[in-house]
C-alpha positions in Angstrom: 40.2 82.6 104.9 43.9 83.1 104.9 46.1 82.7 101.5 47.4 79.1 101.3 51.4 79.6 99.9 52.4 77.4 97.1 54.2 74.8 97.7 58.4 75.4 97.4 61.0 72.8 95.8 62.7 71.7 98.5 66.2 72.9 96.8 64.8 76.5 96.2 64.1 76.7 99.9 67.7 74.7 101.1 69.8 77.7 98.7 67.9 80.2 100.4 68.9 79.6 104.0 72.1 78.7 102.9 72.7 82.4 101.5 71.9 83.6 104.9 74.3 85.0 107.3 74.8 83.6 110.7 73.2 86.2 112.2 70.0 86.3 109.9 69.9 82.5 110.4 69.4 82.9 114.3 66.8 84.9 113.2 64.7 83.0 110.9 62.6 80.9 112.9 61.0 84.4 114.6 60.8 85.3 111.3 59.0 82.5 109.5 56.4 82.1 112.1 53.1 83.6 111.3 54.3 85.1 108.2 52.0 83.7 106.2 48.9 85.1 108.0 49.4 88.3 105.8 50.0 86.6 102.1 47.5 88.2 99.5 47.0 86.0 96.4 47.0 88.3 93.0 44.6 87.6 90.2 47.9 86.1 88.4 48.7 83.8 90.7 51.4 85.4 92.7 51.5 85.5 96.3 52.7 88.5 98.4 53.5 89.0 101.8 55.1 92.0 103.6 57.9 92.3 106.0 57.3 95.9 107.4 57.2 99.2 105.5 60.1 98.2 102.7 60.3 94.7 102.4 57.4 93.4 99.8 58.3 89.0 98.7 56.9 88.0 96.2 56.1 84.6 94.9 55.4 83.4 91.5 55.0 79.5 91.0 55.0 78.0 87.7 52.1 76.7 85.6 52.5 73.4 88.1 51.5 75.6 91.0 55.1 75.4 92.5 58.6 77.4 93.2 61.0 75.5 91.5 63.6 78.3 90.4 65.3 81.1 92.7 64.2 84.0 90.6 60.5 82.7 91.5 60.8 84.7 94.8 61.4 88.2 95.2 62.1 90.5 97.4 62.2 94.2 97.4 64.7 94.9 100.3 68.1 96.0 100.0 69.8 92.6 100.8 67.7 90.5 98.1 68.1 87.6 97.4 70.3 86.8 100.7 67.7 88.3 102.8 65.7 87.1 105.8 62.2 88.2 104.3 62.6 85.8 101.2 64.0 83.0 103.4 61.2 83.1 105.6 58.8 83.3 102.9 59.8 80.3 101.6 59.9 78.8 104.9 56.5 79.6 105.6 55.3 77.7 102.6 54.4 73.6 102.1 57.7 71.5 100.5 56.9 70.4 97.1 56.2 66.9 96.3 59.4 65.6 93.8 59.0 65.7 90.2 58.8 62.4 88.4 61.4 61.1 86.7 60.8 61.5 82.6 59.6 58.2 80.8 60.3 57.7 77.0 55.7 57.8 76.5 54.6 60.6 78.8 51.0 59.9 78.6 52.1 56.8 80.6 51.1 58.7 83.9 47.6 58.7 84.5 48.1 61.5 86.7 50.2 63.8 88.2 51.0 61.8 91.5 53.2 63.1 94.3 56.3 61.1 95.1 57.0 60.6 98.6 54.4 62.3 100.0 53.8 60.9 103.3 52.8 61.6 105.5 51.8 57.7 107.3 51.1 59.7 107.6 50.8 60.1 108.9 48.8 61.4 110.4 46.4 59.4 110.7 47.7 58.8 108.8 48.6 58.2 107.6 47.2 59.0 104.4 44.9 56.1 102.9 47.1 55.2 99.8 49.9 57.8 100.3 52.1 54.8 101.1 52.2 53.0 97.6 53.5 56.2 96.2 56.6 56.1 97.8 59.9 54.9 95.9 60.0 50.9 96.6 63.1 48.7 95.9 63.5 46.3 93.2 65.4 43.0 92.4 67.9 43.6 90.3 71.4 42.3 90.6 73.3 44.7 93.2 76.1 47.2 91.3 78.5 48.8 93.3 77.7 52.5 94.3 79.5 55.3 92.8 81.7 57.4 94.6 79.4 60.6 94.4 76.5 57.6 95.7 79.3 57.6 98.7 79.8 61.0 99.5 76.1 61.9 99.4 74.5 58.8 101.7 77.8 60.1 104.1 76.4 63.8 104.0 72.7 62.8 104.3 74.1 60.3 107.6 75.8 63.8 109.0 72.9 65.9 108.4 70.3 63.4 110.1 72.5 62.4 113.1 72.5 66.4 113.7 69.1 66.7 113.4 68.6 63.7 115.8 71.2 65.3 118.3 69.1 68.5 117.6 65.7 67.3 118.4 62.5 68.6 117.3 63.0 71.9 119.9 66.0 72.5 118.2 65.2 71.2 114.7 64.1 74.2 113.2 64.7 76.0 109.3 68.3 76.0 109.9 68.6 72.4 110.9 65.3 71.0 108.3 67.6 73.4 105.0 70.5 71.6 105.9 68.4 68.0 105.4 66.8 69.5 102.2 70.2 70.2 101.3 71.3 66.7 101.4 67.9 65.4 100.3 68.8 66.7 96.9 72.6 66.0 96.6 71.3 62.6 97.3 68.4 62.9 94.6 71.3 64.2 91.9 73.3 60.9 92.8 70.4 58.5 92.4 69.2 58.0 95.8 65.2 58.3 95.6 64.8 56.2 99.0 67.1 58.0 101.0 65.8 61.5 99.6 62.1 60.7 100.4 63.5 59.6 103.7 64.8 62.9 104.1 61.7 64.8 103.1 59.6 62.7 105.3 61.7 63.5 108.5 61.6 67.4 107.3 57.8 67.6 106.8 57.8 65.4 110.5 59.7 68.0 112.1 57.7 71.1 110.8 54.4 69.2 111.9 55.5 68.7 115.0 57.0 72.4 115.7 54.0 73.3 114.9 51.9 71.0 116.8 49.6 69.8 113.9 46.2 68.1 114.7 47.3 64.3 114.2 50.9 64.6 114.3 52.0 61.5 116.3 55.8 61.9 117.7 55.5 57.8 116.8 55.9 58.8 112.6 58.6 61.0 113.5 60.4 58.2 115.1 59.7 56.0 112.9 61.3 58.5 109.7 64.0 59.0 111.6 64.9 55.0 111.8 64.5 54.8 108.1 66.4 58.1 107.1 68.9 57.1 109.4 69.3 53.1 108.4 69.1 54.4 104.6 72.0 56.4 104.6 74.0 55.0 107.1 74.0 51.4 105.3 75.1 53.2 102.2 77.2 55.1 103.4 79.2 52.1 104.6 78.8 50.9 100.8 76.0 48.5 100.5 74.8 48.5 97.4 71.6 46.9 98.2 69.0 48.0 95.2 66.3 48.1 98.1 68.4 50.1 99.7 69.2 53.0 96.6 65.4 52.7 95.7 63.9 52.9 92.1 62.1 56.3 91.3 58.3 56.5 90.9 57.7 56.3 87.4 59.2 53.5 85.8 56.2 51.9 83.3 57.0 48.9 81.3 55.4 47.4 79.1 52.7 44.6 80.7 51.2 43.2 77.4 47.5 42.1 77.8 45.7 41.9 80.5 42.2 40.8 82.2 41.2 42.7 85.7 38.6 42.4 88.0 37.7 45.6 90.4 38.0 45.2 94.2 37.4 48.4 95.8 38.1 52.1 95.8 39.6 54.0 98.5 39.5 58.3 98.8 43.1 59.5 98.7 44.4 62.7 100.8 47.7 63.8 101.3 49.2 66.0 103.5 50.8 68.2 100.6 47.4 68.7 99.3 46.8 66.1 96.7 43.3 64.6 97.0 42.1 61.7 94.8 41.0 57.7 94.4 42.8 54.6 94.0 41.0 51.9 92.6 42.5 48.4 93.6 42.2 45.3 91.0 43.0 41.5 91.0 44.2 39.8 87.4 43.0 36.1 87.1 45.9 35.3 88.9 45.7 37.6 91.9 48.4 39.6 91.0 47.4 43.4 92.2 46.9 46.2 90.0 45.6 49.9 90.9 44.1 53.0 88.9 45.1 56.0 90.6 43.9 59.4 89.7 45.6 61.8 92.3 46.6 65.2 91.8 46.3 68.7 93.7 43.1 69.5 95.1 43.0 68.2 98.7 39.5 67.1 100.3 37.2 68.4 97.4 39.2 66.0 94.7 39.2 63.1 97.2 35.1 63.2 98.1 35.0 63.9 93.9 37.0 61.7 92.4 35.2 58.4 93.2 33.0 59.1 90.7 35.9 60.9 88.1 35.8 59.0 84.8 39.2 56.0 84.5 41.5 57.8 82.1 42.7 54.4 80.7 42.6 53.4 77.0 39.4 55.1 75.9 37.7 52.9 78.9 33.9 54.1 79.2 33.6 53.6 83.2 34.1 55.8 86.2 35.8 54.6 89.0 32.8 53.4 90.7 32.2 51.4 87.9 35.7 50.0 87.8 35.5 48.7 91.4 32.5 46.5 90.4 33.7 45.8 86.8 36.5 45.1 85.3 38.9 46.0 82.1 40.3 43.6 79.1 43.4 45.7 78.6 45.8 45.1 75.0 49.5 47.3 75.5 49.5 47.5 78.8 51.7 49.7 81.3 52.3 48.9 84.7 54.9 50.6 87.0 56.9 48.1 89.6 54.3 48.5 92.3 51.3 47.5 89.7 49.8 51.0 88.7 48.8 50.7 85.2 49.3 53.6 83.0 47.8 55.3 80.4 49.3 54.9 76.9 48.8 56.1 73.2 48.9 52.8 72.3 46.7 51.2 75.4 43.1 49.8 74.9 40.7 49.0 77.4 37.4 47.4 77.1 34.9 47.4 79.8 34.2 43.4 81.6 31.2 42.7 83.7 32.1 42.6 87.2 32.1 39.2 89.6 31.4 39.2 93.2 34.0 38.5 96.1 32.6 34.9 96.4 34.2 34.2 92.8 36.8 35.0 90.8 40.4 36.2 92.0 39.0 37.8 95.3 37.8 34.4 96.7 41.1 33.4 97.6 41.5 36.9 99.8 39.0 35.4 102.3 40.1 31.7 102.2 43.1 32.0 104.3 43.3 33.4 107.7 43.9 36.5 108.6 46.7 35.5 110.9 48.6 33.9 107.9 48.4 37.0 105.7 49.9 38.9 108.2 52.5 36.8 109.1 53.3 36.7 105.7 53.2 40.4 105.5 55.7 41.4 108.2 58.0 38.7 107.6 58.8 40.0 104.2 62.6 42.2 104.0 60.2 44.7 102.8 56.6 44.9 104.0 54.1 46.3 101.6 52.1 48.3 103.7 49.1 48.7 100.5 48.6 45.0 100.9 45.4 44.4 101.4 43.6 40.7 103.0 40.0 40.0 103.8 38.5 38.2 106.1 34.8 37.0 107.7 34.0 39.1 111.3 31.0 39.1 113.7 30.6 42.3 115.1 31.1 42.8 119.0 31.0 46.5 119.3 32.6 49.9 120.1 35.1 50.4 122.4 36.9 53.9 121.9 38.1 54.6 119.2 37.9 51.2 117.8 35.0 49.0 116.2 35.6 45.5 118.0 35.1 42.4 115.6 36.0 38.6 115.8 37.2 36.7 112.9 34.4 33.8 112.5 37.4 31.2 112.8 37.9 29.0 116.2 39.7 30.6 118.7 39.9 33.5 116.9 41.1 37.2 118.5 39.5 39.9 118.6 40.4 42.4 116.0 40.1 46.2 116.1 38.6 48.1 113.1 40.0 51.8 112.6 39.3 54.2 110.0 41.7 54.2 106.8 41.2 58.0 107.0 39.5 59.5 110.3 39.2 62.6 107.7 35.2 63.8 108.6 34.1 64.9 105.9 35.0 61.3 104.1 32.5 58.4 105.0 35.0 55.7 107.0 33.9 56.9 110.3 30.2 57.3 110.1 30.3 53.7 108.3 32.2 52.2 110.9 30.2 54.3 113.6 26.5 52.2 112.1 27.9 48.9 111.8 29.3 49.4 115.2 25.3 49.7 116.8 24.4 46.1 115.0 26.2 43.6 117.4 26.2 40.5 115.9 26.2 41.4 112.9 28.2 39.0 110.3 29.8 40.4 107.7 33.0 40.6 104.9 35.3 43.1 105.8 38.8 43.8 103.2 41.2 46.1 104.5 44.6 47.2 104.7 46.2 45.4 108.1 48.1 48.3 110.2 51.4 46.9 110.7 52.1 49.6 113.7 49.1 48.5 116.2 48.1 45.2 117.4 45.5 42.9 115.8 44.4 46.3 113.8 42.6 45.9 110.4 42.1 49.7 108.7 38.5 48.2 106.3 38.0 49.7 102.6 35.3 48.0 101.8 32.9 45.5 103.4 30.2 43.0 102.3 27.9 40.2 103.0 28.7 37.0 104.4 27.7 34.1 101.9 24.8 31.9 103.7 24.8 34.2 106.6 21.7 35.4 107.7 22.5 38.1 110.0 24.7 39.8 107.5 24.3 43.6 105.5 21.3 43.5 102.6 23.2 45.8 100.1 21.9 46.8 96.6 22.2 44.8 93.5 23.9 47.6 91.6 26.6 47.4 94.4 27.3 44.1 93.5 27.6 42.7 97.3 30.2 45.2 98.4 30.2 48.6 100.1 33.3 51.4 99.6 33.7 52.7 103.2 35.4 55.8 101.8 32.3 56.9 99.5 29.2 54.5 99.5 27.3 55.5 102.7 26.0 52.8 105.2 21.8 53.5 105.7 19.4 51.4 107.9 18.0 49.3 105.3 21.2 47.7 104.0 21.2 46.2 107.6 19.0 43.2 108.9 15.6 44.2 110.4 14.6 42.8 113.8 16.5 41.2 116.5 20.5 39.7 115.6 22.3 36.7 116.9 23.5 37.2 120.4 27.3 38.4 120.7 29.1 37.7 123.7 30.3 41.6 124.8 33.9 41.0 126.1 34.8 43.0 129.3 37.2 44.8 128.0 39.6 45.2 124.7 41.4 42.1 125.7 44.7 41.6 125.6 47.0 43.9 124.0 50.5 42.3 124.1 52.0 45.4 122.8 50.4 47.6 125.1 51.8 44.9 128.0 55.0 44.5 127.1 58.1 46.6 129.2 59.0 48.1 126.0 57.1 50.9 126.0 60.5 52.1 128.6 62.4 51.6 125.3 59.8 53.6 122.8 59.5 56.5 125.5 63.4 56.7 125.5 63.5 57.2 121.6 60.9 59.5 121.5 62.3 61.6 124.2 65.6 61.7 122.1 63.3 62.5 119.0 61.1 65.6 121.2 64.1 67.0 123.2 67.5 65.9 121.2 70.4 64.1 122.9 70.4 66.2 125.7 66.6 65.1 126.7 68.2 61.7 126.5 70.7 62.1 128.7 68.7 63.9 131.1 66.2 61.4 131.6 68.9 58.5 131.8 70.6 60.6 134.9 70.1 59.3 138.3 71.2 56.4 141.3 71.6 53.0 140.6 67.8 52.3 141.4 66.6 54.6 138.9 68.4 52.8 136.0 66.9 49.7 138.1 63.6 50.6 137.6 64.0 52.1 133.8 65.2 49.0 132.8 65.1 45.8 135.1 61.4 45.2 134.2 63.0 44.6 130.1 65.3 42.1 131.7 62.7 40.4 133.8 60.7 40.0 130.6 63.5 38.7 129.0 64.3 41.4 127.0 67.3 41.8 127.8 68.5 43.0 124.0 66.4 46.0 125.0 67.6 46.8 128.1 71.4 46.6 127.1 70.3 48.8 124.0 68.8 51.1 126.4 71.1 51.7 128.4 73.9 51.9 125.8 72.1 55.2 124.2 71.7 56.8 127.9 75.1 56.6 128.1 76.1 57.6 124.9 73.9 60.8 125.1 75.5 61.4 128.9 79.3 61.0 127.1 81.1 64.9 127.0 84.5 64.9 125.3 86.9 67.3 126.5 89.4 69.3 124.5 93.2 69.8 124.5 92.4 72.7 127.1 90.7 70.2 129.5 87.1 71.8 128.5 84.3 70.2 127.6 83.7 69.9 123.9 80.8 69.2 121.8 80.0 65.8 121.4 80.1 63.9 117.9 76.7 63.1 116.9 77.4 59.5 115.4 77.8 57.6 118.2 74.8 58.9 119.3 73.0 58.2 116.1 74.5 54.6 115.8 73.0 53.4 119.3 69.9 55.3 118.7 69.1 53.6 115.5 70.4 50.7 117.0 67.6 50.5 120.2 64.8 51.9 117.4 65.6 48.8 114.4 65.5 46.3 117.9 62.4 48.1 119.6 60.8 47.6 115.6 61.7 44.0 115.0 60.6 43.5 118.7 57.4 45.3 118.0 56.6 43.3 114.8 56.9 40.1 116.6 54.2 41.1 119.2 51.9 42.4 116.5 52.4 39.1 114.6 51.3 37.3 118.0 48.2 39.4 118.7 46.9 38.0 115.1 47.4 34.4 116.2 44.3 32.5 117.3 43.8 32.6 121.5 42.9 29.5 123.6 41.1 31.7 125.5 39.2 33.3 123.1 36.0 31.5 124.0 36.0 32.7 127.6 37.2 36.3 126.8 33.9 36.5 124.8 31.8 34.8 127.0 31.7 31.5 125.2 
């Protein structure tokens, strides 16, 4: 089993390639690759790895597990500390999650949670929860940005319409430094959004170079849009406070409060970081979360449902918690609802309500349509927002568990994994309920705002009056945690189930039907192979642009054509010099109609995936009603 590296600040690693020369930098991508095959962990925690006969790095985190000075990694050559070996060391190993941002009461953290560690993931994922640790905007009143505000969201915009023009075949340590670079000049000037925007694009582009299981060229493109909408908006000076971001861990002071446990999900980053969320509801449905996260990866995640709630002395676990609840005096809640842990905090255990009652019963009273709407016409969509909803089961079809909302006219819905991880339970869960068609039951989830009519479940449960429905314990008090409570054959109904109308196929998938998968292919081709791709592709007789885009502008999407064809152009456009030779191109032009075709291709998107959660006349026939 080979040495894992520990993980390097992202500043430590940006210096280090900077100090290169031009000809070492040329090099370092050979360099950096399978260097890490050789590293040997020493019983005091350094890491070594040798470069040849002379050239011995050395690395020697901190008591956080990390490289956040220079003089934590070594080299023995001649040329240390501007030396190739120590670049590509650090290269080599995982970027470091941020630090969080000192509060006045440190025990306000629960845990040590990463900050912008994301992964949407992506990978699958996206990672379960790894979203709601992201900076967020808030609402204050908008002040004007400063002028080192300015010149940094102008640096970050030059750096990432670079990496853009670079591509991911040319985005290599040179091109992902210069981004870190500018990641923390932003970070110094009180950026957080744009700098996790940054670091999300960087760990994209080292996933993708190195062809990761469950890297999805999709994420990229989609970090890319925000990076590049981030800093180019303020860069031309909007002060929007959504736009700076707020960082992580900002507790206040939340008073007293009453809440009621809703479900747990397994957390798993991509950096490493393994845990559980626990997700609650005050009286007034106001969320809340308990999040213990921290280094660890898959053995924290499968352990940490069960880890005791470090909350105010609280005698529960956070098993208990999902099917309790907490009376809390001095509490501390962060801006997107994570309550902390306090000196002065007190928790006393509650005994814990079903779905049908309480706060949750209003989750499952609307449709599921109208939460989503909802969700994706907010300025900022929460992607942690969770709704419920009633389904019948119809069955397997790939990848996907097929459901129908027990509404008229209802769509079908698709059920995916919140983590296809598997070694957690989501799959096997989903996998059983899948081989009861017919089956009636209560499913909350998180909706996933990229796919169409696609609910990711956390939890499921009984269907009040239902007789077809899952017989689950007492102790489980009518709810099951995909992520951790395992699915057996007697918490299903014995015998034969209602009949289910098996559709012929998926259905409808107006995403998946629309033209603009010309426009998504284009984008992604820029993102793979850099402008040139672009521009390549784009090449060709009148009849090829014909047939690119005159299927948009028959669909009337003729914003999406125009957009189209704008970037292929752009990318084609060659300057020449004073000497009548042809000069390098500016990347901003390119980046301005790229991100202008992606934020169109994404509001066009969200408007489909809005429509395929609308109720269908044709439902009835579709399932053989």
């Amino acid at each position: 089993m080979s040495t894992e590296l520990p993980p390097v600040a992202p500043e430590v690693l940006a210096e280090a390639v900077e100090n290169l020369t031009p000809r070492l930098r040329k090099k370092l991508d050979a360099a950096t690759e399978g260097c890490a095959a050789g590293a040997v962990l020493a019983a005091d925690g350094t890491v070594t790895l040798r470069f040849g006969e002379d050239a011995l790095v050395t690395l020697s985190p901190g008591p956080a597990g990390t490289i956040t000075t220079a003089d934590q990694a070594t080299c023995s050559c001649l040329l240390a500390p501007r030396c190739l070996h120590r670049a590509a060391a650090l290269g080599a190993a995982p970027l470091a999650d941020t630090p969080p941002e000192p509060v006045a009461t440190a025990e306000h953290a629960v845990t040590a949670e990463p900050t912008g560690a994301a992964e949407p993931t992506g990978a699958a994922e996206p990672v379960a929860s790894v979203a709601s640790l992201e900076p967020v905007g808030t609402t204050a009143p908008a002040a004007a940005l400063t002028a080192a505000q300015l010149r940094a969201a102008g640096a970050l915009w030059h750096v990432a319409a670079e990496a853009l023009a670079a591509g991911v075949t040319a985005g290599g340590a040179v091109v992902q430094a210069e981004l870190l670079r500018a990641a923390h000049t932003a970070r110094l000037a009180g950026l957080p959004r744009a700098e996790a925007a940054a670091l999300r694009v960087v760990r994209g582009l080292r996933a993708a170079r190195e062809r990761r299981a469950g890297q999805r060229l999709g994420d990229l493109t989609g970090a890319f849009r925000e990076l590049l909408h981030t800093a180019g908006m303020l860069a031309s000076g909007s002060a929007d406070p959504a736009l700076t971001g707020t960082t992580r861990r900002a507790y206040a002071p939340g008073g007293s409060l009453q809440v009621h446990g809703l479900c747990r999900e397994p957390v798993l980053s991509a950096t490493g970081y393994g845990g559980v969320v626990t997700h609650l509801l005050s009286p007034d449905g106001t969320p809340y979360s308990v999040s213990d996260v921290r280094p660890g990866g898959l053995a924290r995640a499968r352990g940490a449902g069960s880890a005791s709630v470090a909350l105010g002395g609280a005698t529960l676990d956070h098993a208990g918690l999902a099917r309790g609840g907490l009376r809390i005096v001095g509490a501390t809640v962060s801006p997107e609802g994570r309550l902390g842990a306090g000196r002065g905090v007190r928790a006393t255990p509650l005994p814990g309500i079903t779905w049908t009652e309480g706060p949750a019963a209003p989750l499952f009273a609307r449709p599921a349509a109208e939460a989503v709407a909802e969700l994706l016409g907010a300025p900022e969509p929460a992607e942690s927002a969770l709704l419920g909803c009633d389904v019948t089961v119809v069955g397997a079809a790939g990848e996907h568990l097929l459901v129908r909302e027990t509404r008229p006219d209802a769509p079908l819905l698709r059920l995916l994994p919140a983590h296809p991880h598997p070694e957690l339970a989501h799959t096997e869960n989903l996998r059983r309920i899948a081989s009861y068609p017919g089956l009636v039951l209560r499913v909350l989830g998180r909706p996933d705002l990229d796919r169409t009519a696609t609910l990711r479940p956390l939890a499921v449960g009984p269907v009040p009056g239902a007789e077809h429905t899952l017989r689950l314990p007492e102790e489980w008090l009518g709810r099951a945690d995909l992520g951790y409570d395992r699915l057996q054959g007697a918490h299903f109904p014995q015998g034969d189930v209602a009949p289910v109308g098996l559709p012929a196929a998926e259905g409808p998938d107006p995403l998946a039907d629309s033209p603009l998968w010309r426009v998504r292919r284009l984008l992604e081709t820029g993102v793979a192979g850099g402008r040139r791709a672009v521009a390549e592709a784009a090449r060709g007789t009148e009849s090829l642009a014909a047939a690119s885009y005159g299927p948009l502008r028959r669909a009337g999407l003729t914003g999406a054509a125009d957009l189209a064809a704008a970037l292929a152009a752009e990318a084609d456009r060659r300057s020449r010099n004073v000497f009548g030779r042809l000069a390098d191109p500016s990347p901003d032009g390119y980046a301005w109609a790229w991100l202008a075709a992606a934020t169109h291709l994404a509001a066009a998107e969200r408007c489909l995936i809005a429509a395929s959660w609308a109720a269908t006349p044709n439902a009835g026939a579709v399932s053989g009603r």
